[in-house]
C-alpha positions as CSV (number, residue, x, y, z in Angstrom):
1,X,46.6,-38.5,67.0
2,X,50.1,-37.9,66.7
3,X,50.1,-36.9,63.2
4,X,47.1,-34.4,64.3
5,X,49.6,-33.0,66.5
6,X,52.5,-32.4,64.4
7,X,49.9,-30.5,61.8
8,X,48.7,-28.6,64.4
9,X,52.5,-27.3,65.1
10,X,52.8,-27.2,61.4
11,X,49.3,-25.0,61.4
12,X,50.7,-22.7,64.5
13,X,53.9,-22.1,62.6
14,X,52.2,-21.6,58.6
15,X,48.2,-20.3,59.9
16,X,47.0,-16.7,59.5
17,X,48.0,-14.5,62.4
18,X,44.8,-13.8,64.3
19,X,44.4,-17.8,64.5
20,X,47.9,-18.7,65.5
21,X,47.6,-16.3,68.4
22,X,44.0,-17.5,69.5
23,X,45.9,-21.0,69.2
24,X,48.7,-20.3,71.3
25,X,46.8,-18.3,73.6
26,X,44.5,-20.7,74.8
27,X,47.5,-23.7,74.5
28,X,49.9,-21.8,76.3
29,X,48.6,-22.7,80.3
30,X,49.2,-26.4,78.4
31,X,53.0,-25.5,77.1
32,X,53.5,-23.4,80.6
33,X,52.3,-27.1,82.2
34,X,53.9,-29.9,80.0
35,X,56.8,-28.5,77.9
36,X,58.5,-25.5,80.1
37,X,61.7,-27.1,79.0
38,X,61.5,-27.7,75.5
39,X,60.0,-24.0,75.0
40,X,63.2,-22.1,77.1
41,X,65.1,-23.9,74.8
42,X,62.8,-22.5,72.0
43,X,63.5,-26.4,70.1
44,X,60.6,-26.7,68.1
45,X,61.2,-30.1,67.3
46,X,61.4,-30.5,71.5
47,X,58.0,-28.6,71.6
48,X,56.4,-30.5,68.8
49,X,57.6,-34.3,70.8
50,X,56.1,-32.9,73.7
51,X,52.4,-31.9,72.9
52,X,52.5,-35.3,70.8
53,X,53.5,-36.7,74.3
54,X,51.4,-34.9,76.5
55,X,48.4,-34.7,74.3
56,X,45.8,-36.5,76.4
57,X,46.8,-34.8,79.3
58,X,46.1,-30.9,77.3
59,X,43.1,-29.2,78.0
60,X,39.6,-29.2,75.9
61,X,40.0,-25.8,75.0
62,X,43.6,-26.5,73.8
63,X,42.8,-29.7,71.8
64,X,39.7,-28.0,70.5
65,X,41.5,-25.1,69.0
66,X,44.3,-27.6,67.9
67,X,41.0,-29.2,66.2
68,X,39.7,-26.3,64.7
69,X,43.2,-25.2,63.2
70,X,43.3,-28.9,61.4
71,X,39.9,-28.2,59.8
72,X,40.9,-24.9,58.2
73,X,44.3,-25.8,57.1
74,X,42.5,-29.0,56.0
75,X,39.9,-26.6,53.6
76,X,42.6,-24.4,52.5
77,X,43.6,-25.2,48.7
78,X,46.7,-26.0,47.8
């Protein structure tokens, strides 16, 4: 789960636009909630160690979009 995590981040930083903003749209109540901190400081690395900390606690809709950014970065050719 924790790797799943760190590709989502990865995915959030390297995905199309239009996805990357549904993505952090519908995670940011979850960011707001679990890593306040870590984004003021705008640490990425900070950010990434939370969600990977926090991710049980994140909401459906977060870990489902998180999901659904794996599967297309996942499909994408290399």
């Amino acid at each position: 789960m924790k790797l799943s995590v760190l590709m989502l981040v990865a995915g959030l930083a390297l995905a199309p636009a239009a996805h990357a903003q549904d993505a952090r749209a519908v995670c940011r109540p979850d960011l707001v909630k679990f890593c306040q901190v870590q984004m003021e400081q705008r640490d990425r690395k900070a950010v990434r160690a939370c969600l990977i900390k926090n991710m049980d606690r994140l909401s459906e809709a977060c870990r489902s979009q998180i999901k659904l950014m794996m599967a297309k970065r996942a499909a994408k050719p290399n």
